[in-house]
Structure formats: structure tokens, C-alpha cells
C-alpha positions as CSV (number, residue, x, y, z in Angstrom):
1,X,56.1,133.3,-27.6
2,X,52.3,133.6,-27.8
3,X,51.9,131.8,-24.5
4,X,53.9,134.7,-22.0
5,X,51.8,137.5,-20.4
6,X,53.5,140.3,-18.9
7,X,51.1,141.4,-15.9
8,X,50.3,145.0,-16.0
9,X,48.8,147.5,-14.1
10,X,45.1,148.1,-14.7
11,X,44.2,151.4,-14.5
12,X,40.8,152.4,-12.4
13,X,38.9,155.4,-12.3
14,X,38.8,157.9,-9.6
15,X,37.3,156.7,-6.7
16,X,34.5,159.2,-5.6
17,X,35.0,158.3,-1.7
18,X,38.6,158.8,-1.5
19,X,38.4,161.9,-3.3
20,X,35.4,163.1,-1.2
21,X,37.4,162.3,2.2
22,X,40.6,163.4,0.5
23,X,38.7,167.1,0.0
24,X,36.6,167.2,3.4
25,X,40.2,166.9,5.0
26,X,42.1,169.6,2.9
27,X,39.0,171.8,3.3
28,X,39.0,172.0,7.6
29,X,42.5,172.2,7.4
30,X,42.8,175.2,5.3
31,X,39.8,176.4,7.4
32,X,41.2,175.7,10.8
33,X,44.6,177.9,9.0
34,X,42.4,180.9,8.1
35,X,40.4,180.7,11.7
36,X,43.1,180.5,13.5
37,X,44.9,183.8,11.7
38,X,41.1,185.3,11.8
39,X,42.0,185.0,15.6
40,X,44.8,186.6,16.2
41,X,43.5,189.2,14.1
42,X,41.0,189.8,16.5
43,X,42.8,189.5,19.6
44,X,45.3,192.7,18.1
45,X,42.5,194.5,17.6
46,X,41.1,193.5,20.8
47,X,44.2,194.7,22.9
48,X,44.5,198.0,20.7
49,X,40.6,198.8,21.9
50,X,42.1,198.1,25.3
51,X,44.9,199.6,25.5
52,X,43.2,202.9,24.1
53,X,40.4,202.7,27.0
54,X,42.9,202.2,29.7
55,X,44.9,205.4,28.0
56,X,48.1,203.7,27.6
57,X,48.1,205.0,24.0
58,X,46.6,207.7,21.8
59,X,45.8,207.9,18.3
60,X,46.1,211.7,18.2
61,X,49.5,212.8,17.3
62,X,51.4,215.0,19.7
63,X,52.4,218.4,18.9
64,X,55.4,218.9,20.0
């Protein structure tokens, strides 16, 4: 009985590269998300300006 070993898992600590790469990748991804929203922002804002100068719409309410 004293002769079997059961092979278990060893356990290793974190590994500071993995979790470094691991972070730079979630990091431009939720950046890229937030530029690309920060963009569209912009480009409504961008047609309102636009459409304002050209006349197409008013921000005065009419009194009718």
C-alpha cells in the first residue's frame, strides 16, 4: 500500500506574462468599444451641426 502514488496536479502561481498579455488584450478591446461609440457620437453631432447650417432644421420652436 505504501508503494502507490496517485499523480496530482501541482498547482503554480500566476504567471506574470500571461496575465500581462491577457490584460493588454482586454484593455484595447474595451478601448477600441468605447472609440468606436466615441465615434458615432461625434459623427451625430457632426450631421446635426450640418444639417442646422444647411437649414434643413431649426432648434427654435415654431409658433404656430
Amino acid at each position: 500500500m505504501a508503494g502507490h502514488r496517485v499523480a496530482h496536479a501541482t498547482l503554480k502561481g500566476p504567471s506574470a506574462v500571461k496575465e500581462i498579455l491577457i490584460a493588454t488584450a482586454l484593455g484595447i478591446a474595451a478601448g477600441s468599444v468605447w472609440k468606436m461609440h466615441h465615434w458615432n457620437e461625434q459623427r451625430k453631432v457632426r450631421a446635426f451641426y450640418d444639417m442646422l447650417d444647411k437649414g434643413e432644421i431649426t432648434v427654435v420652436a415654431s409658433e404656430e
